[in-house]
C-alpha positions in Angstrom: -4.6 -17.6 4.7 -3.4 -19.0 1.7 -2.8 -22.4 2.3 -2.3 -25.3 -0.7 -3.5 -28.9 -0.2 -2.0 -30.5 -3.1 1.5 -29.6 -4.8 3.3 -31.1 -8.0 7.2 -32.2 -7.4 9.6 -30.1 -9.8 12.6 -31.7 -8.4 13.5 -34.2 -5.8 17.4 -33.8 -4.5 17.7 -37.0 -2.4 20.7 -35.7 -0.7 19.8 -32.0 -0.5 21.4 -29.0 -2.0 25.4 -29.6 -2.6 25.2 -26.5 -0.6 23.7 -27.4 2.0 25.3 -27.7 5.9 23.2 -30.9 6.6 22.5 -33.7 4.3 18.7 -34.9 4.0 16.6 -35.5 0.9 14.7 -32.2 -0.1 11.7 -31.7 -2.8 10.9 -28.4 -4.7 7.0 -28.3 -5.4 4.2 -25.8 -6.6 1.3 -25.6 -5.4 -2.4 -26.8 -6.8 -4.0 -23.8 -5.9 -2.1 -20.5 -5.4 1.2 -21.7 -7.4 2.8 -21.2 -4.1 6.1 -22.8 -4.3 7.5 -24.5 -1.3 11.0 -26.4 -0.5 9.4 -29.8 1.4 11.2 -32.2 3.0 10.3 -35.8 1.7 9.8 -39.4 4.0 10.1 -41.2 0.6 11.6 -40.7 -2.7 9.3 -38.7 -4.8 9.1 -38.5 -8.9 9.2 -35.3 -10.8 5.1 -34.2 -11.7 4.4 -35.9 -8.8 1.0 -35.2 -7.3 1.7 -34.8 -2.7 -0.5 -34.0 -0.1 1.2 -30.8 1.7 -2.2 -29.8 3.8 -2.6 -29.9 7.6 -4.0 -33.8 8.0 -1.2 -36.6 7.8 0.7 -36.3 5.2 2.2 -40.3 3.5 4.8 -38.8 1.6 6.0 -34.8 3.1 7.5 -34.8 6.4 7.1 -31.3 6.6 7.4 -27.5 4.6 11.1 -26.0 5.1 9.8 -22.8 3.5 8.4 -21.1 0.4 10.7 -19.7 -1.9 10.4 -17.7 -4.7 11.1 -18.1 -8.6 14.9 -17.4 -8.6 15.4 -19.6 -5.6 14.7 -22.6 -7.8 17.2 -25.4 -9.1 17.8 -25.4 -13.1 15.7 -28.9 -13.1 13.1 -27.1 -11.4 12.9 -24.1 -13.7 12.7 -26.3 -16.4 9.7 -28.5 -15.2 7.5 -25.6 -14.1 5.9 -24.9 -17.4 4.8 -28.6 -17.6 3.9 -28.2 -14.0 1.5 -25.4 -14.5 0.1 -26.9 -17.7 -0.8 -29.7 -16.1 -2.5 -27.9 -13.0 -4.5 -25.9 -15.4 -5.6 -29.4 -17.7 -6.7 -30.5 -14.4 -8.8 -28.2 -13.1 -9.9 -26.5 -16.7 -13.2 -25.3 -15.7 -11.9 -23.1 -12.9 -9.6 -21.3 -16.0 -12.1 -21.3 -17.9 -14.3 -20.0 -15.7 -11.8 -16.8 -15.0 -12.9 -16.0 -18.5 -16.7 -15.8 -17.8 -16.7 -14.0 -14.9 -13.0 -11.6 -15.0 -14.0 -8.2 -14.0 -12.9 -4.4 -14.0 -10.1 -3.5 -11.7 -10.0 0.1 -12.4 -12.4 2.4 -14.5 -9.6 2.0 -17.7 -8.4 -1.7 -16.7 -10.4 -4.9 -16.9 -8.2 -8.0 -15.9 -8.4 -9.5 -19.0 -6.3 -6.8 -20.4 -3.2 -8.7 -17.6 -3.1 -11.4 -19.6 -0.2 -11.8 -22.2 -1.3 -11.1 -26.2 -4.7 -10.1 -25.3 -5.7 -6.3 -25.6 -9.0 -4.3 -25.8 -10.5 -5.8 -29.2 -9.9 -9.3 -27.8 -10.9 -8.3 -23.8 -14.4 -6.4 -25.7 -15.4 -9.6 -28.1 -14.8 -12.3 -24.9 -17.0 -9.9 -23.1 -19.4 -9.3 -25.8 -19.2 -13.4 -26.2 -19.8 -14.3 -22.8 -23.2 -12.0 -22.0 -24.6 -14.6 -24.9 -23.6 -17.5 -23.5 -21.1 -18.7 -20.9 -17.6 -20.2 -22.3 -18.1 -23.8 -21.4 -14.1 -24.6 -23.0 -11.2 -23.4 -23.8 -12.0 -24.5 -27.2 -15.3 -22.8 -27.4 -13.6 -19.9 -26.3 -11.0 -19.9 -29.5 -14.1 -20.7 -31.5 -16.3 -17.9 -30.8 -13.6 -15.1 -30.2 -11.9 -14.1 -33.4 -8.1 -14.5 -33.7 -8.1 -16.1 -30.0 -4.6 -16.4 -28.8 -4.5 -19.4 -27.1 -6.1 -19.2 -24.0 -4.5 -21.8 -21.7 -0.6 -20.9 -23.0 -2.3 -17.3 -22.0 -2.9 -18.5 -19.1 0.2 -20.3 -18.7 2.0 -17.3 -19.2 0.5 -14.6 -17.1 1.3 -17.1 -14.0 4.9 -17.7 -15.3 5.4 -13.9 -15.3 3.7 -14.1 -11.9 5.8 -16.2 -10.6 9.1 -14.5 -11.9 8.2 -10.8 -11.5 8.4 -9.0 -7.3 6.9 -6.2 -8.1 3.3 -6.9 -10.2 0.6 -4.7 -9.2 -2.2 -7.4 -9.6 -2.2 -11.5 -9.0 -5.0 -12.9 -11.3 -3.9 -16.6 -10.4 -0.6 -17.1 -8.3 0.1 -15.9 -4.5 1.9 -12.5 -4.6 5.3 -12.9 -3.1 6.4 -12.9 0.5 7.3 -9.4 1.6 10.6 -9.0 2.5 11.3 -6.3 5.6 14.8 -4.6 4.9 14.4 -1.8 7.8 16.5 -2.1 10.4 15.7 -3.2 14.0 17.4 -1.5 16.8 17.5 -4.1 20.0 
């Protein structure tokens, strides 16, 4: 299972959805991990880019995980903060992104998983490859210094999870949790 341990707050509603039947304070967050995004319900009040504990131990400031949702299900404030959200995620833990780079493989005999990232095609996939059986990327600054015309790699990044995120139907996930399922059949009782 997919499970996140640390999320960043997009928004904080302390009064809930103007929708909602029952009035309580309620958080939008995205996970550290898998960019899972969860609706949590808060004990205290909580600050947008926030870093909260969501795992299974005692948690000081989640009471507990309504549900996950998915892109479109987020508020305006929310949609705006999630760039900054994932940015941040991604400075944090830079060698784990960096690291995609040095050891991304084939998924099929004509697709490599570089080629999924946005602005990057087979001349830029071949010289990171070429690049990388010299010497490990140990930045993402060594990586726009020794690949030639080098998009830059963490917006890359940045956006292949945005378009993660927002799309239902990708065939491959390099970085986010695919989307719940949702069963339309009908049941008979």
């Amino acid at each position: 299972m997919l499970a996140e341990d640390f999320a960043l707050v997009l928004d904080y509603m302390p009064k809930g959805r103007s929708t909602s039947f029952k009035e309580e304070p309620l958080a939008q967050v995205i996970g550290e991990r898998y960019f899972t995004i969860l609706e949590v319900v808060p004990k205290a009040e909580l600050k947008v880019m926030e870093r909260v504990y969501i795992g299974k131990d005692e948690r000081d400031k989640i009471e507990f995980i309504r549900k996950r949702i998915d892109f479109s299900e987020l508020t305006p404030n929310a949609q705006a903060e999630i760039e900054n959200a994932i940015e941040k995620i991604i400075e944090a833990d830079k060698k784990r992104f960096v690291d995609f780079f040095n050891n991304s493989s084939a998924i099929t005999i004509r697709r490599h998983q570089l080629e999924l990232l946005p602005s990057l095609g087979k001349k830029h996939m071949n010289d990171i490859l070429r690049e990388r059986e010299v010497k490990q990327f140990e930045s993402f600054e060594d990586l726009k210094k020794r690949v030639p015309l080098m998009p830059d790699p963490k917006k890359t990044v940045v956006r292949r999870i945005l378009e993660e995120l927002r799309e239902k139907d990708l065939k491959h996930y390099l970085f986010a949790r695919p989307p719940k399922k949702r069963d339309n059949t009908f049941r008979r009782r």
